[in-house]
VEXDREN-2710 file (C-alpha; in Angstrom, 1 decimal):
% VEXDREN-2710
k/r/px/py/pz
1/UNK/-66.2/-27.9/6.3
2/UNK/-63.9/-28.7/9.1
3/UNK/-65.6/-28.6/12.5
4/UNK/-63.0/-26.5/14.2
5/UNK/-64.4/-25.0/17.5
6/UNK/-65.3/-21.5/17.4
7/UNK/-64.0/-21.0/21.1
8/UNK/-60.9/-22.9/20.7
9/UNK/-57.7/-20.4/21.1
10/UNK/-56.3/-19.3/18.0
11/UNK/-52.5/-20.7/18.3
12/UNK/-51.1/-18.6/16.3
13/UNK/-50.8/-15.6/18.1
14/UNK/-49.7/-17.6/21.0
15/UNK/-47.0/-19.8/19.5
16/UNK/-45.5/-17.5/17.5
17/UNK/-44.1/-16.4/21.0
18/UNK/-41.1/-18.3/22.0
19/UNK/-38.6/-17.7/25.2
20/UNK/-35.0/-17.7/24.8
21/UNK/-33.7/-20.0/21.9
22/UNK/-30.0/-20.2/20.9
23/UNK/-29.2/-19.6/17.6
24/UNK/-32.4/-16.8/16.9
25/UNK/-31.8/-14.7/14.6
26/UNK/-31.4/-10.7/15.7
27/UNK/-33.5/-8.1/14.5
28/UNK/-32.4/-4.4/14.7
29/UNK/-34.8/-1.7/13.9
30/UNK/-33.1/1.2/12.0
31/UNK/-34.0/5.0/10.9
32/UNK/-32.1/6.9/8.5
33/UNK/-29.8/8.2/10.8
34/UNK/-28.6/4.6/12.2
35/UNK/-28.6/3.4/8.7
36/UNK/-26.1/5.9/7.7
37/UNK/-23.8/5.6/10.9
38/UNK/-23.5/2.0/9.4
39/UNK/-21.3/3.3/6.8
40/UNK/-18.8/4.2/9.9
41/UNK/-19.4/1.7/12.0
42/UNK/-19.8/-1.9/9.4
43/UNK/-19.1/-0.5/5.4
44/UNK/-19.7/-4.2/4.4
45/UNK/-23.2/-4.1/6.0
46/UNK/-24.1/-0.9/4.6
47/UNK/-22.8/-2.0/1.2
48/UNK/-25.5/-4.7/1.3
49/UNK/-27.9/-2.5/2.4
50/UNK/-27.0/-0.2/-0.2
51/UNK/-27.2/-2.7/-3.2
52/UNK/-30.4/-4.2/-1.7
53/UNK/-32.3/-0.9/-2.0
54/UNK/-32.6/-0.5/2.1
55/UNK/-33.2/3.0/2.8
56/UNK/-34.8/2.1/6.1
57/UNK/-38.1/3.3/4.9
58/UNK/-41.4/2.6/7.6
59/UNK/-41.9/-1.6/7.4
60/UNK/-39.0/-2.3/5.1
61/UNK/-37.2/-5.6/5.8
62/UNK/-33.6/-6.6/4.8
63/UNK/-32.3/-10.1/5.3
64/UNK/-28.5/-10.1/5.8
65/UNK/-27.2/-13.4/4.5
66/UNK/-24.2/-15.1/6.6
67/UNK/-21.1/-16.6/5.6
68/UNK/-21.9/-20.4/6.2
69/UNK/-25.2/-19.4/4.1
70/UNK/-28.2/-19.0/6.5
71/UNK/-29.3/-15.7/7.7
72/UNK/-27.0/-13.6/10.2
73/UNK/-29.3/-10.6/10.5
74/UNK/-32.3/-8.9/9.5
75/UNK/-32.9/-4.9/9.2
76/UNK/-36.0/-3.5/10.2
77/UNK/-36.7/-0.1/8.6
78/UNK/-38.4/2.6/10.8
79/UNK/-39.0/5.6/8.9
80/UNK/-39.2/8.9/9.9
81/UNK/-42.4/8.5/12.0
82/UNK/-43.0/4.7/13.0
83/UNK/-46.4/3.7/14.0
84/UNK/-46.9/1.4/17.1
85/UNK/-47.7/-1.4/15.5
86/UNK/-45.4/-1.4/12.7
87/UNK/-43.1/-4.3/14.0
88/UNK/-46.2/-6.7/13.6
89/UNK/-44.9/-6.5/9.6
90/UNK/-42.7/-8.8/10.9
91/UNK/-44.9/-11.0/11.3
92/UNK/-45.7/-11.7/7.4
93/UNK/-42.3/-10.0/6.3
94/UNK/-40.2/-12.9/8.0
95/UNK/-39.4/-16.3/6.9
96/UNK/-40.0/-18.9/8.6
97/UNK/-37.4/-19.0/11.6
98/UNK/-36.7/-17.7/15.5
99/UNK/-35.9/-13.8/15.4
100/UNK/-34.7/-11.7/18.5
101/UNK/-35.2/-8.3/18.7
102/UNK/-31.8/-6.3/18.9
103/UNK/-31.9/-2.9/19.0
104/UNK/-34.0/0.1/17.6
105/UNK/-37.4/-1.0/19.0
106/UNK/-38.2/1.5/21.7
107/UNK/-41.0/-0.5/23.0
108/UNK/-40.1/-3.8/23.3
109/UNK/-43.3/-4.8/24.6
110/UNK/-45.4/-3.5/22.0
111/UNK/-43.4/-4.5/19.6
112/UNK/-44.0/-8.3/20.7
113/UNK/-47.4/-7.6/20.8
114/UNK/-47.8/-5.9/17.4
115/UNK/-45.3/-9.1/16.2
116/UNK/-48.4/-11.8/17.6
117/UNK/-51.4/-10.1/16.7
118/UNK/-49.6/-9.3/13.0
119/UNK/-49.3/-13.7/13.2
120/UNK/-53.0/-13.9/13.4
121/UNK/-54.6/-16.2/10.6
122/UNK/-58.0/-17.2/10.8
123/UNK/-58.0/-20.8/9.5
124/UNK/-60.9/-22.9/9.8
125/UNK/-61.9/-23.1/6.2
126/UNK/-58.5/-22.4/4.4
127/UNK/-55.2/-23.4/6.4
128/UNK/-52.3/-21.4/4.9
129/UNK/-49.8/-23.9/4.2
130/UNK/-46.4/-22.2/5.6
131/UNK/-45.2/-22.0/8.9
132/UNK/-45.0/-18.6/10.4
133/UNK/-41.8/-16.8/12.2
134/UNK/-41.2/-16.8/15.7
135/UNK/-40.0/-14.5/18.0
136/UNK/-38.2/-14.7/21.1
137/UNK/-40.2/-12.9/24.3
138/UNK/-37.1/-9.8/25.5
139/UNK/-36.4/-9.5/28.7
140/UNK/-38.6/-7.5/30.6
141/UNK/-41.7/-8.1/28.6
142/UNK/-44.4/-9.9/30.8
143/UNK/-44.9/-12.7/28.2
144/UNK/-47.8/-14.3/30.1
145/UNK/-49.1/-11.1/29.9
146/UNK/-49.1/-10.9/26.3
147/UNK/-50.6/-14.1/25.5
148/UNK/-53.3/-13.6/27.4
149/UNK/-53.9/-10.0/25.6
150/UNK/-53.3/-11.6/22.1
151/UNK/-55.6/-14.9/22.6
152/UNK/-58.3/-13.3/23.6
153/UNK/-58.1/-10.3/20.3
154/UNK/-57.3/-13.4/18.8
155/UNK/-61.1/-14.9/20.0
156/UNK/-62.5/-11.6/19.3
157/UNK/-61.3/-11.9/15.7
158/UNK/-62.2/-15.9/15.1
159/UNK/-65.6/-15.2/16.2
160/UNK/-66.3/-12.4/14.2
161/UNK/-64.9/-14.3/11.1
162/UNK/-66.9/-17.0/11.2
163/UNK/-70.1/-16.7/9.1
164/UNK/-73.1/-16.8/10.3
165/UNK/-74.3/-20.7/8.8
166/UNK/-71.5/-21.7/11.8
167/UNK/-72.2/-18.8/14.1
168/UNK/-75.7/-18.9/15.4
169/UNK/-77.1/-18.0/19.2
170/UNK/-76.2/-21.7/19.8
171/UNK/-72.6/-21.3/18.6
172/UNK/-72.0/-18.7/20.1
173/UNK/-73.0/-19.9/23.2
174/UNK/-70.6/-23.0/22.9
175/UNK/-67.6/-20.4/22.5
176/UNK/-69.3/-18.9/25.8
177/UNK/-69.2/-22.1/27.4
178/UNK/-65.6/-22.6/25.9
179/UNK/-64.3/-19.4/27.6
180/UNK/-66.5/-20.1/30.8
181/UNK/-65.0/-23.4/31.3
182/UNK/-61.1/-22.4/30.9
183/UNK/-61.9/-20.6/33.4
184/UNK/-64.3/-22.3/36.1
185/UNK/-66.8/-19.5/35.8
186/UNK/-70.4/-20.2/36.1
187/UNK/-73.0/-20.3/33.1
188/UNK/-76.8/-19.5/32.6
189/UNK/-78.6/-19.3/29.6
190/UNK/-82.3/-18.5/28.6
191/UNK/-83.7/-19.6/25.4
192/UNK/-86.9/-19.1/23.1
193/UNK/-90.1/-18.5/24.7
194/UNK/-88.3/-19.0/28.1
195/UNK/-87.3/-15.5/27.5
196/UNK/-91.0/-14.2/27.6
197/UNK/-91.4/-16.3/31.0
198/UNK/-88.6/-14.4/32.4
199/UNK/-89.4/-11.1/31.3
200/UNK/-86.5/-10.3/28.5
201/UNK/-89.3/-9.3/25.7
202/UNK/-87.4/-7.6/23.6
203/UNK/-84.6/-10.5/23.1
204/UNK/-87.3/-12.4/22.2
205/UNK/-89.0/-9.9/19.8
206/UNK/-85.9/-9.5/17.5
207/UNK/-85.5/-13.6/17.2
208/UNK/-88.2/-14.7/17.2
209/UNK/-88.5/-14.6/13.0
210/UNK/-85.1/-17.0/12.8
211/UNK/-85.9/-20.8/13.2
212/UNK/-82.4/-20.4/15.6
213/UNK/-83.5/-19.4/19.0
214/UNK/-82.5/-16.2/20.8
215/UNK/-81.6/-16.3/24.5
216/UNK/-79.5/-14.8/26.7
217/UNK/-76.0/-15.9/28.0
218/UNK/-74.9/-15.0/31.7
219/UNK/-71.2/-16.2/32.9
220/UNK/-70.0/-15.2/36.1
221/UNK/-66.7/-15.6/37.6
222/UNK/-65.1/-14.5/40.5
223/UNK/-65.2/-13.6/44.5
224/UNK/-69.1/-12.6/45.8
225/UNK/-67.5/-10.0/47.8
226/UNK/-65.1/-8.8/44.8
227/UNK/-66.2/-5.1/43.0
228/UNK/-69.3/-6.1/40.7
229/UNK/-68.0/-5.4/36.8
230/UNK/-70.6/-6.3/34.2
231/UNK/-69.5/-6.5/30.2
232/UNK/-72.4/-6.6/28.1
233/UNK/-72.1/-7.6/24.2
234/UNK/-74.4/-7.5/21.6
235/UNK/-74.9/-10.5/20.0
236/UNK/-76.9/-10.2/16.6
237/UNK/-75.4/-12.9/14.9
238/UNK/-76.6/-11.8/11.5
239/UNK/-78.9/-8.8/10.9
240/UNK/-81.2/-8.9/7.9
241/UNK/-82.4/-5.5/9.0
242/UNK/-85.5/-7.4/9.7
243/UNK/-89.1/-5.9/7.9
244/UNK/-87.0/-2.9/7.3
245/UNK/-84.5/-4.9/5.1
246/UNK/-81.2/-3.9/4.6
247/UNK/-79.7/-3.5/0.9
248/UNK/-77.6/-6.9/-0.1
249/UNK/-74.1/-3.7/0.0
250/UNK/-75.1/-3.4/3.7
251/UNK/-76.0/-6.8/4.2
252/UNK/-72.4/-8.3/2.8
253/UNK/-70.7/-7.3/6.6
254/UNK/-73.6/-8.7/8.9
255/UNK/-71.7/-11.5/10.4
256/UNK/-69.9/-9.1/12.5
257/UNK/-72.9/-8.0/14.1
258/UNK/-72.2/-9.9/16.9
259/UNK/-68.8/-8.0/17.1
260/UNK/-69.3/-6.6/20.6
261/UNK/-70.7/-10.4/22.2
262/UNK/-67.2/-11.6/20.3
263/UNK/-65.0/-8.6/22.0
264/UNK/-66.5/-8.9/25.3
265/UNK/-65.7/-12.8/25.4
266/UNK/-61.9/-11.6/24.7
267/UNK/-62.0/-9.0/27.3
268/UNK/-63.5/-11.6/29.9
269/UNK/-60.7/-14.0/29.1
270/UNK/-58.0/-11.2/29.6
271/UNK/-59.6/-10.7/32.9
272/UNK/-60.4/-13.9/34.0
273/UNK/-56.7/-14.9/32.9
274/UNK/-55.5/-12.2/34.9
275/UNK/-57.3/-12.9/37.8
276/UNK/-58.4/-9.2/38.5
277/UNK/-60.2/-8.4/41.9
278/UNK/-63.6/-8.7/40.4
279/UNK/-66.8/-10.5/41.2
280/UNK/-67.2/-10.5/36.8
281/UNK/-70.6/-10.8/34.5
282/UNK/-71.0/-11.2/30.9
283/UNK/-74.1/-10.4/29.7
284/UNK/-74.7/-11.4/26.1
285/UNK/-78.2/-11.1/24.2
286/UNK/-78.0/-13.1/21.1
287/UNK/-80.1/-13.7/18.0
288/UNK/-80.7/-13.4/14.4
289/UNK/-82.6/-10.1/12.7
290/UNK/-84.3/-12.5/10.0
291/UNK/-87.5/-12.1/8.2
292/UNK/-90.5/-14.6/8.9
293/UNK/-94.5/-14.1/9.2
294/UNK/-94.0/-13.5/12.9
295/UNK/-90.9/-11.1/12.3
296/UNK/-91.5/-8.2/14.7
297/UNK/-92.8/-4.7/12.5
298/UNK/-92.3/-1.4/12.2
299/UNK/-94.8/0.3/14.5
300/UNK/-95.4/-2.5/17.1
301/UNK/-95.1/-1.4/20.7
302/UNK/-92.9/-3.4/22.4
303/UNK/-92.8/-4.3/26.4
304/UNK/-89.2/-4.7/27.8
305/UNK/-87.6/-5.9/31.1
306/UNK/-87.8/-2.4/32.6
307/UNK/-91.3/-1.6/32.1
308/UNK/-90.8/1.1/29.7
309/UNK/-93.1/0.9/26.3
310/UNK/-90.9/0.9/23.0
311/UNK/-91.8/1.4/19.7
312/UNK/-90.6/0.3/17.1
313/UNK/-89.4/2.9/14.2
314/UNK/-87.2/0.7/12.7
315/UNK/-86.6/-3.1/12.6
316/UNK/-82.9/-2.7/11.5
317/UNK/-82.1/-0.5/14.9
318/UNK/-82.5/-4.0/17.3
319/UNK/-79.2/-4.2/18.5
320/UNK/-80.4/-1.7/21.0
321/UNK/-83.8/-3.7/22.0
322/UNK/-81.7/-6.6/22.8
323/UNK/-79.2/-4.9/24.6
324/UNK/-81.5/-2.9/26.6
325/UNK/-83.4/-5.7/28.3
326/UNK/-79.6/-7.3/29.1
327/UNK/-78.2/-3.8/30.8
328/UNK/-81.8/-3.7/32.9
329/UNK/-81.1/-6.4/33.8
330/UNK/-77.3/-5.6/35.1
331/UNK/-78.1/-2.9/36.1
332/UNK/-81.2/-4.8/38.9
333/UNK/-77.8/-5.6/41.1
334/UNK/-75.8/-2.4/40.8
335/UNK/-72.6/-3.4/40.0
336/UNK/-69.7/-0.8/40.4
337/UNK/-69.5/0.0/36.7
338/UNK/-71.5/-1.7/33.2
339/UNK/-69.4/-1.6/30.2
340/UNK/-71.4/-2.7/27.0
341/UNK/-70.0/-3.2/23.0
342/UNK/-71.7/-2.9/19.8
343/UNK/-71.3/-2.5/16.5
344/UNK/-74.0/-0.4/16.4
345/UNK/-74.7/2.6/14.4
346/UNK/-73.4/3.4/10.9
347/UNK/-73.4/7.2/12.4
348/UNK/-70.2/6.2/14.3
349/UNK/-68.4/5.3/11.5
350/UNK/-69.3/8.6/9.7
351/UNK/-68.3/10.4/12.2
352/UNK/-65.4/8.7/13.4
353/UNK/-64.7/6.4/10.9
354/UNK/-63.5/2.2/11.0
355/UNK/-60.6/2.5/13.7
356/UNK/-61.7/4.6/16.0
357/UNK/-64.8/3.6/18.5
358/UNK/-67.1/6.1/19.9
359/UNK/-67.3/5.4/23.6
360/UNK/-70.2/7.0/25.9
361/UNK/-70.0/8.0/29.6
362/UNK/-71.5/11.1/32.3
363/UNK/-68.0/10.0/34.5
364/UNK/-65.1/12.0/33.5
365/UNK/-62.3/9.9/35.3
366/UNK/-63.4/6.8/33.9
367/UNK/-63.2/8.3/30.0
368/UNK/-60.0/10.4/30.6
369/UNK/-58.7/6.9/32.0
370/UNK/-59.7/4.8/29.0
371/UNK/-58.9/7.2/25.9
372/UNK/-54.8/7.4/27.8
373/UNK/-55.2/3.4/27.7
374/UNK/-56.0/3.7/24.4
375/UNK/-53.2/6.1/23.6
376/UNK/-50.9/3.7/25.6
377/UNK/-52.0/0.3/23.9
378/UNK/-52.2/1.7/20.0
379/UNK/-56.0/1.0/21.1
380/UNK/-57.6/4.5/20.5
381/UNK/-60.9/5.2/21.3
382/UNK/-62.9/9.1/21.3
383/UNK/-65.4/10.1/23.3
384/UNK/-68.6/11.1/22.2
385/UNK/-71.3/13.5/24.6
386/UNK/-74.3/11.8/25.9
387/UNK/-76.1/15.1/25.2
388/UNK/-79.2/14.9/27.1
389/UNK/-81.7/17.6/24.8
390/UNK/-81.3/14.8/22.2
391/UNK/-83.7/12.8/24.1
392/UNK/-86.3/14.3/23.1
393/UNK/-85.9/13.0/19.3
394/UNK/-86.7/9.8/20.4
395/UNK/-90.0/10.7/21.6
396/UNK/-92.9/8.6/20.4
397/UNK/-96.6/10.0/20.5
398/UNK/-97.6/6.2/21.3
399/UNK/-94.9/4.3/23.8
400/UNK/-92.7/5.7/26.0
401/UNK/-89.9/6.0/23.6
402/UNK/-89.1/5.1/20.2
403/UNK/-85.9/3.0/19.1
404/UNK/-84.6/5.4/16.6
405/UNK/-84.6/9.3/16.1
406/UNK/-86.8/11.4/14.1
407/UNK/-84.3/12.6/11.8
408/UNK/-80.8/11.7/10.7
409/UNK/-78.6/13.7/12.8
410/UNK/-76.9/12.4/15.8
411/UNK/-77.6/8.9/15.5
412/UNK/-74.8/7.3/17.8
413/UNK/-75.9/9.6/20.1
414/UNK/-79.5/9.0/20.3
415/UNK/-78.6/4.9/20.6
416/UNK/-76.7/5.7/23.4
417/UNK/-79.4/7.8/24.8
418/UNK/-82.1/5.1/24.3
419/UNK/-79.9/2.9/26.1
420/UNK/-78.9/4.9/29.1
421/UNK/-82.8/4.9/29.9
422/UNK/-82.1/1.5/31.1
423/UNK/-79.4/2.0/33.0
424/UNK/-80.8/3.5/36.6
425/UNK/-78.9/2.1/39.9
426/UNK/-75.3/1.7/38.5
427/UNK/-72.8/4.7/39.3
428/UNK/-70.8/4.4/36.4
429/UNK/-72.2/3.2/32.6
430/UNK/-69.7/3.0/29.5
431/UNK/-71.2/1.9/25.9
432/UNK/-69.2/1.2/23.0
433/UNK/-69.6/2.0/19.7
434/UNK/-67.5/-0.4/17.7
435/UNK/-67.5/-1.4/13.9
436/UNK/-65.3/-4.8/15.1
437/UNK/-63.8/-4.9/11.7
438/UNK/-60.8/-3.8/9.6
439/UNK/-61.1/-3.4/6.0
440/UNK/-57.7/-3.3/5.0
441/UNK/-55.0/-4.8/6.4
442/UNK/-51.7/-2.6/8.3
443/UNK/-49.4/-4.0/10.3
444/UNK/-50.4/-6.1/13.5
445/UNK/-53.8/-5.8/12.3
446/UNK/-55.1/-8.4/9.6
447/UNK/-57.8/-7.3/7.1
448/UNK/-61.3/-8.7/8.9
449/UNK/-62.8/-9.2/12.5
450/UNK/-61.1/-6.9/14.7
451/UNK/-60.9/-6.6/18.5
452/UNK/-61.9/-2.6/19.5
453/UNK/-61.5/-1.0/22.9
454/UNK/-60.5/-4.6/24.7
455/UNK/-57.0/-3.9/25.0
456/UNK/-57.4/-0.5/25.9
457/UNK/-60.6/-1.5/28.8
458/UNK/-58.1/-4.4/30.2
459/UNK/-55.7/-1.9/31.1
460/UNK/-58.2/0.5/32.8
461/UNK/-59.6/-2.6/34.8
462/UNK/-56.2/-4.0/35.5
463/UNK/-55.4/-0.6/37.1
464/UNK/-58.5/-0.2/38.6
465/UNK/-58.6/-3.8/40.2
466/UNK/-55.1/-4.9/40.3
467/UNK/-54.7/-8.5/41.6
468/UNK/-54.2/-8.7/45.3
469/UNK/-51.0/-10.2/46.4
END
């Protein structure tokens, strides 16, 4: 197979994005109502629109042949109700060409964006052999801006595509060096049994069955003196389930259990690209859940960077071991605020379902903040309560706590719970409950690896740390 770099930025939701080209073809968006004022305003267009079937139903794309024989025009059908994103059929709809948007879109700037991430295509094993549309940046759209935003979704989603035979710890910290060194930002990383030496037991527990060695990845960018942000990302690169092993129906989707490590790189780019007031640290603990005569058990009692005794009630709940060794350890310097992503609990899916993250925080300004970026990017997330009498079903009559509940009920909020006993010194603590996948495809969003809550946490930090002039 090709030996594409996994941290290499996908081009195509980057060069599909053009500035101003003569000769671009014009794109208007139309409802009902515009389409039928065409029958006043230009009969001969409507009379092609007519004999082509064009009702300007939601995604529906005429082409409007010229005189000389190329294209004049393309329609862009609205519906009655568009979605946000529902310009990135354009994307795939389009023939290869430069297109302008005319008139119709009433947000220019998410239309662009819906347009790029729509021209995603993850090819490192299968290059599609057509040449995609391009579309020429408006004025008044921040097309830097954009990029950035779409190349580092774009990241999220290579590196969640990628199967796990070309994803290990290792690989995925080369795509954390990739995105460290764009940037000049500093790297650290602990491997194998250094991990016991530097008190991170719990990484080490849940990799230490794969012949691939766990460790941890620290990159740090920015001003000493700057506000301290620290992302966190879980980085199980494939999860077996471990002893407790998963059936091969829940199995099939474990490559993108390193979903969170792969959204938080695309969130660092964003706001390393940016260059956002922030002294910035990415934590991500990586390994594989895999099964071996040394693979950590159900029952064992397991020491972790905080102190507190864990035992183990289930092998396939780890995502939350490794993760709370990494967040003690962010939280040792007290940054400002810690924002972790996982995909991890099938609970949050139930109750929420695939596009829709559960996200956890005790600060009310922070969440109102971040589900109105969500509403504002087409990036929704819901907030979820860190109910506190939970707790107690993750009592254990052993350890200090046990990684999963004692019954079914509640289970993204009893993850969250196990991990907010790691979090002490830091003011403000946000976790993420992502499923970093999209089974089907809709417009602007490719079936696949998905980037959840990124956009929507870039515009919160952007607000909150604007760059200073």
């Amino acid at each position: 197979m090709p030996a594409a770099s996994p941290y290499a930025f996908n081009p195509t939701v980057t060069d599909c994005l053009v500035e101003k080209t003569k000769g671009a073809v014009p794109v208007a968006a139309m409802d009902k109502a515009a389409l039928k004022a065409l029958k006043k305003s230009d009969k001969p267009l409507f009379r092609w629109a007519e004999a082509a079937g064009f009702t300007a139903g939601a995604g529906q794309v005429l082409l409007v042949p010229s005189d000389k024989g190329g294209l004049e025009r393309v329609l862009f059908g609205l519906g009655d109700d568009p979605a946000p994103f529902l310009p990135g059929k354009l994307a795939t709809a389009l023939p290869a060409g430069t297109y302008a948007l005319e008139s119709g879109f009433a947000d220019p700037r998410m239309a662009v964006l819906a347009f790029c991430l729509g021209s995603y295509r993850f090819e490192r094993y299968r290059k599609q052999a057509k040449d995609g549309p391009r579309l020429v940046c408006p004025d008044g759209v921040d097309l830097a801006e954009v990029r950035r935003i779409a190349a580092g979704a774009a990241l999220a989603r290579d590196l969640v595509n990628t199967p796990a035979n070309d994803m290990g710890p290792q690989e995925l910290e080369d795509a954390a060096r990739g995105v460290a060194a764009r940037h000049k930002a500093r790297v650290k990383v602990i491997r194998g049994d250094a991990l016991l030496k530097q008190n991170f037991p719990m990484i080490h527990a849940v990799g230490r069955a794969s012949p691939r060695e766990p460790r941890l990845i620290d990159i740090t960018w920015g001003k000493a003196s700057a506000p301290k942000v620290t992302l966190v990302g879980k980085g199980i690169v494939f999860d077996t389930g471990g002893l407790d092993l998963k059936p091969s129906s829940n199995m099939r989707l474990m490559k993108k259990d390193m979903g969170g490590a792969a959204n938080m790189l695309g969130l660092a780019h964003m706001i390393m690209d940016a260059g956002l007031d922030v002294r910035l640290r990415v934590l991500i603990p990586s390994a594989e859940n895999a099964v071996s005569g040394n693979a950590f058990r159900p029952s064992d009692i397991l020491q972790s960077r905080k102190g507190i005794t864990v035992e183990v009630g289930n092998t396939d709940a780890e995502g939350r071991l490794v993760l709370a060794d990494a967040l003690a350890l962010a939280d040792e310097e007290g940054p400002e605020i810690i924002v972790d992503l996982a995909t991890l609990t099938g609970a949050a899916r139930v109750a929420l379902g695939p596009d829709l993250p559960a996200v956890f925080c005790h600060d009310d300004l922070l969440s109102a903040e971040l589900m109105a970026a969500g509403a504002a990017e087409n990036d929704p997330v819901w907030r979820l309560p860190l109910y506190g009498p939970y707790a107690r079903l993750l009592d254990s009559k052993v350890a200090d706590i046990c990684n999963i509940s004692g019954g079914g009920f509640g289970g993204a909020i009893t993850a969250a719970l196990f991990m907010e006993k790691f979090v002490e010194k830091t003011k403000i603590w946000l976790h993420g409950d992502i499923f970093a996948w999209r089974p089907s495809a809709e417009p602007g969003r490719p079936e696949g690896g998905e980037a959840h809550a990124i956009r929507a946490l870039f515009r919160v930090l952007s607000s909150r740390y604007a760059v200073k002039s």
